[in-house]
N, C-alpha and C positions, 0 to 999 in steps of 0.2 A: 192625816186627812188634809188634802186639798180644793180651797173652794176656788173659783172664779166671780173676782169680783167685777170687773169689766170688759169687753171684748171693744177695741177702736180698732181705727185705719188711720195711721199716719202718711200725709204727703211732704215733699220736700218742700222746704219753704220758697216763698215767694222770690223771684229773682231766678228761680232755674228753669232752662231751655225748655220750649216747650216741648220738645221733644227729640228724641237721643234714638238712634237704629242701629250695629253692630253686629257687622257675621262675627262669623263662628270660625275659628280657625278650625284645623285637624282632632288639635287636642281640647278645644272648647268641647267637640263633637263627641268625642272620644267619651266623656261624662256624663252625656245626656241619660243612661241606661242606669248610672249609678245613685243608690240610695242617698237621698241627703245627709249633709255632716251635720252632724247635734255638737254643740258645746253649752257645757252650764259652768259658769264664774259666780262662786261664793262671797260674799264679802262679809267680814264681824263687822256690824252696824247698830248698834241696837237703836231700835226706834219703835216709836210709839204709832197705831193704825192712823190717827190724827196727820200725825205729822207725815207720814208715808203716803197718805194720800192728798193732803192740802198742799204737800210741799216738794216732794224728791218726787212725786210722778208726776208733777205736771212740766217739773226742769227737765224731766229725760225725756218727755215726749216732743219740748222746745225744745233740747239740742238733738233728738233722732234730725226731728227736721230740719235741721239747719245743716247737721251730716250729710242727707240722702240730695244735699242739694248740691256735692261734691260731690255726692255717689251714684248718681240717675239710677244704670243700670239695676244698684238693688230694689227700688221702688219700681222697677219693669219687670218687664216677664222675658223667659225662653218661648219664644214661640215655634211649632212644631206646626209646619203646614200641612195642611189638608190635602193640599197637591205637594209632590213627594220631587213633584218635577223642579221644584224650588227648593230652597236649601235650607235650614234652619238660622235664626236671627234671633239676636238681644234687642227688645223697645224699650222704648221706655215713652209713654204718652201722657201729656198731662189729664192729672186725673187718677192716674197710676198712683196706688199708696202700698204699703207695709202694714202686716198685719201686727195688732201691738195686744197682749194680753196683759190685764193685771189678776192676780191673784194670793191668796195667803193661806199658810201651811201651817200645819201643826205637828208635822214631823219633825223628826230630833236634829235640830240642827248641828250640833257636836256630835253627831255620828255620823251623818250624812261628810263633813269635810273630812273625815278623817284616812288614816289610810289602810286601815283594817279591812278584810273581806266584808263586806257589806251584800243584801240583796239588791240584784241590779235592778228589778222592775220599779222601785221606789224612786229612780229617777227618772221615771219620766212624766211624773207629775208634773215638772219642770221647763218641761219642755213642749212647743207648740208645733203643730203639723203645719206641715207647706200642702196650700190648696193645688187641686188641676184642676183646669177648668177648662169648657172648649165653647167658643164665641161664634160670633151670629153667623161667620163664614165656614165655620166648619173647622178651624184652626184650634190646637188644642196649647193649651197654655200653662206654662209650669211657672205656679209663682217661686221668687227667686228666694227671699227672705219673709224670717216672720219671727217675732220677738216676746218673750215672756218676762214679765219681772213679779218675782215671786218674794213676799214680806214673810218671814217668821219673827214673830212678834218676840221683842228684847230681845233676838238672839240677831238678826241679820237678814241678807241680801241675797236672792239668787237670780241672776240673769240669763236667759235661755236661748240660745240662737240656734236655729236650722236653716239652715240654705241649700241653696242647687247647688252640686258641684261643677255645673257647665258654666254659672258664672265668672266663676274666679278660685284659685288656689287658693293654701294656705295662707301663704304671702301677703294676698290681697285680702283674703277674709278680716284677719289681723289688723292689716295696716285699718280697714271701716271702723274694727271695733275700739281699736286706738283713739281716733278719729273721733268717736263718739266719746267717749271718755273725757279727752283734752276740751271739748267746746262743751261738754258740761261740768266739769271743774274751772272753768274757767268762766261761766255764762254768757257764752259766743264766739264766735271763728274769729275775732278779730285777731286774737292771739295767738291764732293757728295762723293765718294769714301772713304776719307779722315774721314769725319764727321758722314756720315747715310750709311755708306755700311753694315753693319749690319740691315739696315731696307729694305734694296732692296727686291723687290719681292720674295716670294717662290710659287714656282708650285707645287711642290710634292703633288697629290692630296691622298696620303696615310698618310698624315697629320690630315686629317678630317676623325673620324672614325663616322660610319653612321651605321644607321641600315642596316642590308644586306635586299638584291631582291626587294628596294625599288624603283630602278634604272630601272630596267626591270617593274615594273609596270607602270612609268612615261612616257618609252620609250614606252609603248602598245598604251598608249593615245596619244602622242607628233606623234607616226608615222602616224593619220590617219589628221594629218592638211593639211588642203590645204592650199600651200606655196604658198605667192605672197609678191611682193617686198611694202617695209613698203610706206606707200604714210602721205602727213602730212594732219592732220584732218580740209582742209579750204573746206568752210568757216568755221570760228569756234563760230560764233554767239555769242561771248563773250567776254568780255573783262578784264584784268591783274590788280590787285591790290596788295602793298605790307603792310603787319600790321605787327608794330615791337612791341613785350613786352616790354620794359626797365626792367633791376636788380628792381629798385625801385617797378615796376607794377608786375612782379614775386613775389617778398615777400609781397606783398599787397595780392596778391592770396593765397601764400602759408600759410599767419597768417588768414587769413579767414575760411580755411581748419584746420587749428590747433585753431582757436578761437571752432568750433562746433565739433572736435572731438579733444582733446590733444592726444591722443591714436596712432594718424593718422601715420602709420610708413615710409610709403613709401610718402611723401612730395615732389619731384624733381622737377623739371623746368617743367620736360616734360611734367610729369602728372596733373598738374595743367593749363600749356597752352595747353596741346590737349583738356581737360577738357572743356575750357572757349571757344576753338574755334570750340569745338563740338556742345556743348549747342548754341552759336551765330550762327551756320549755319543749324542747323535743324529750330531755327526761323527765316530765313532767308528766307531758299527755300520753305515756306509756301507763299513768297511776290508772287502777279501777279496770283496767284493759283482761278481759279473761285470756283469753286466748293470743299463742302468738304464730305473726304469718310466716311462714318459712322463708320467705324471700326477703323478708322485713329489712334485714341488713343491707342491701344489693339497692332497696328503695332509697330513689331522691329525695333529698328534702330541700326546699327553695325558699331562698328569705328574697322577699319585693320589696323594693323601699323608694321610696320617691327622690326625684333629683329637682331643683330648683334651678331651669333653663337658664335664665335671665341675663348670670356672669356666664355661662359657657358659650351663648351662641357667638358665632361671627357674622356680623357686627353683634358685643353683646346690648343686651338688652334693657334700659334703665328699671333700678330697680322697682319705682312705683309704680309699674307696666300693670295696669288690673285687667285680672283676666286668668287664665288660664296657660302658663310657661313654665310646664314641667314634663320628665321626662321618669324614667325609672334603672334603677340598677337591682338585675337579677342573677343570685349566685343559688349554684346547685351545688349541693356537697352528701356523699354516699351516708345511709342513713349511723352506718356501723359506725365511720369515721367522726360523727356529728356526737354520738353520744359516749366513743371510749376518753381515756385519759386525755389524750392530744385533741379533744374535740375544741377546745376554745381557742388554741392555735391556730389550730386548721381553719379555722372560720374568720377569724380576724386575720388571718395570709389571706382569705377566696374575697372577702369583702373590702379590704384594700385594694387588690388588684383590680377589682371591677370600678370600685372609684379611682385609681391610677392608668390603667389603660382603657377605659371606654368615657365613665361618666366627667373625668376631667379632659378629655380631648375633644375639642371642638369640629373636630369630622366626623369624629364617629358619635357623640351623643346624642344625634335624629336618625343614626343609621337604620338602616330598616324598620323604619317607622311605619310604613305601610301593612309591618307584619305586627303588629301591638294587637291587635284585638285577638287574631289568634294564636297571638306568642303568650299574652296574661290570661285568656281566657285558658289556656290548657292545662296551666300552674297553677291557678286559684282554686282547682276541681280536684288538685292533689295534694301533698304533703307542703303546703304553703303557709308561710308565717310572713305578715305584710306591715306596715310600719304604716300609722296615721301623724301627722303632726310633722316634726322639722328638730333637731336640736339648737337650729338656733330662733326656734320661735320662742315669743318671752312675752307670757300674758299675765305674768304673778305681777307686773310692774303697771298695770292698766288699772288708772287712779281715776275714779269717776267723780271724785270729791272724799270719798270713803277710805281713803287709803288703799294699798295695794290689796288684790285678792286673795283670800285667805285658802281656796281650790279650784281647781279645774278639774273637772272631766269631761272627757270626750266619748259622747255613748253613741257615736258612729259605729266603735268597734264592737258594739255587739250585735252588728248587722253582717259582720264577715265571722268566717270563721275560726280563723285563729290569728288573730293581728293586737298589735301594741299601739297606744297613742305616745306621743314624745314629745319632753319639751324642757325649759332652761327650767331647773327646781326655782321655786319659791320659797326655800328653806337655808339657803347655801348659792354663793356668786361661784358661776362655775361646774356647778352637781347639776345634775339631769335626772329628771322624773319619768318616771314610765308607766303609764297604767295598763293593768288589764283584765280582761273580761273572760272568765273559765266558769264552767263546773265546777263545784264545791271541792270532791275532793282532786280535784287536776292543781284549782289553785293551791292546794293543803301542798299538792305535792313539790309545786314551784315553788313557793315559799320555803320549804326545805331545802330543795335546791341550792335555792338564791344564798340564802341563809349560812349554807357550808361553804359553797363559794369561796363569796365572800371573807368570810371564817380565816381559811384555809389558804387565801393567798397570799 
């Protein structure tokens, strides 16, 4: 059980602009239809309701704000105009705050971090809904950020983020919450100031050079959505498991891949654990399945995965660009090939080449950008498995005074249908974490899966 013990509104502290405006590139636009991303960061804390309320929530709500005054945009809004003739915009006005919830749980904290199948709906206690709202002109308004911090008494910490994804990517999400961590372990930006003011956000979105009028085609399709405030996908009939690589289980992969081809150029973490958890989850979601289709074999099956523009463009792009600077890399591979012997080969050859010939060449990595909405909207409605998160995102090291976090999850992905969160383990320098969100017995079946694998390599 979960109470709410306060609802506030934080603004950025004193000394920020009064006010901050920001189109919307192609790919800002690109987002506007997409469900917000949920993250909840665990911490072991124990502390007393006293001290959690006299003392650690009134520091986090002093350095939110001392944050959002380097971060405008999250204390604004996406605004969605009324007249369609106009284009969508980032504000930020003063006045503008963030929504901040406090609350405390009496849920099992030692079960909740762990990485056992758990039920998924019991996270979203944790987590706070983003408002829409539409204003005196008729402009309908998507707030951007909104924040929970949730007490389980003696046992710890849960901090809850949902945002728009038109704000800003992975990349940037991370670097805020970073951001907020360091000026309240520290209590104040001087030391941020000092050390990483050179990595402080930039907005200039003439930073990112893009193909022209690709903006205005994104904006023809994005104005005919019918807007409604985001709601969270319960029940969600599913339950959360966490699978971590270890360094050791990565080079086990990677000399496997270089045992059958020495040639093999592109070898990375990534492409070897998307590889291994591609192949184990198309045999997976065949678990519980009565019937089979005749053609089943012949069917594509497509892994999405996100690319981080920033080092690819020409000119590239610095990397504390906030906003939205990513592209995607999509392989198709026959369904027969995906699930026989050679399936994790075959996948780790189809997803190298797509980061070796597209996603690492700076011609081709906006190529036919114009066709994205209906190139991912066709694949998402079929045999698609999509990646949230980054392998080199790294939020176990995000020290709020607390020491590092003790879990992450990301309950975005149980708003798609079958997609992975990713990210640098908390367990192991070098291992990669992966969570994800199935039916009971589909997860029973990955877990098997994964489990021989691994085993067996």
């Amino acid at each position: 059980m979960t109470t709410l013990l306060e609802s506030c509104r934080i603004a950025p502290a004193p000394g920020a602009a009064a006010e901050l405006s920001l189109p919307m590139t192609f790919i800002d636009i690109f987002w506007l239809r997409f469900h917000p991303i949920r993250r909840l960061l665990f911490y072991e804390f124990p502390c007393s309701m006293a001290y959690f309320l006299e003392t650690l929530v009134p520091k986090l709500k002093e350095s939110l704000s001392l944050t959002l005054k380097h971060y405008l945009p999250l204390a604004g809004n996406t605004v969605f105009p009324s007249n369609t003739e106009n284009k969508p915009i980032i504000r930020y006005v003063a006045g503008d705050s963030v929504s901040v919830a406090i609350a405390e749980s009496a849920n099992d904290f030692d079960n909740l971090v762990g990485n056992h199948a758990r039920d998924a709906d019991q996270f979203y206690d944790f987590i706070p809904q983003l408002e829409l709202i539409t204003d005196e002109s008729g402009d309908v308004l998507f707030r951007l950020l909104a924040v929970q911090v949730t007490l389980f008494p003696g046992r710890g910490i849960c901090i809850g983020f949902a945002n728009h994804h038109s704000v800003g990517d992975a990349s940037s999400i991370v670097g805020f919450i970073k951001c907020w961590a360091s000026i309240s372990k520290h209590g104040g930006d001087e030391e941020l100031l000092m050390t990483q003011g050179e990595s402080l956000p930039l907005f200039d979105r003439s930073l990112v050079k893009l193909p022209p009028g690709v903006d205005s085609i994104f904006w023809n399709h994005a104005k005919k959505i019918t807007l409604q405030p985001s709601s969270f996908p319960l029940p969600t009939n599913r339950v959360r498991a966490t699978y971590v690589l270890s360094p050791s289980e990565i080079k086990k992969l990677k000399d496997l891949v270089l045992a059958r081809n020495p040639g093999f150029v592109h070898t990375s973490s990534f492409v070897v654990m998307a590889a291994y958890i591609w192949t184990c989850m198309v045999k997976a979601l065949k678990a519980g399945e009565e019937e089979r289709v005749d053609d089943e074999d012949d069917e594509l099956e497509t892994f999405l995965f996100p690319v981080d523009c920033r080092p690819r463009l020409n000119p590239p792009v610095p990397g504390n660009y906030f906003g939205n600077c990513i592209s995607h890399g999509l392989v198709r591979i026959r369904h027969q090939e995906l699930v026989g012997n050679e399936g994790f080969f075959v996948a780790a050859e189809a997803i190298a080449n797509e980061i070796k010939n597209r996603v690492n060449d700076k011609e081709k990595i906006l190529a036919g950008a114009e066709n994205w909405i209906t190139e991912v909207g066709s694949v998402v409605k079929k045999r698609c498995f999509s990646v949230s998160g980054s392998a080199r995102v790294d939020l176990y090291s995000t020290d709020f005074g607390w020491g590092k976090a003790r879990k992450l999850e990301t309950l975005s992905i149980d708003g798609q249908k079958y997609a992975m969160s990713v990210c640098k383990s908390g367990a192991s320098e070098g291992g990669l974490e992966v969570g994800l969100s199935l039916p009971e017995v589909k997860m029973a079946a990955f877990a098997a899966a994964f489990a021989d694998g691994i085993k067996g390599s």
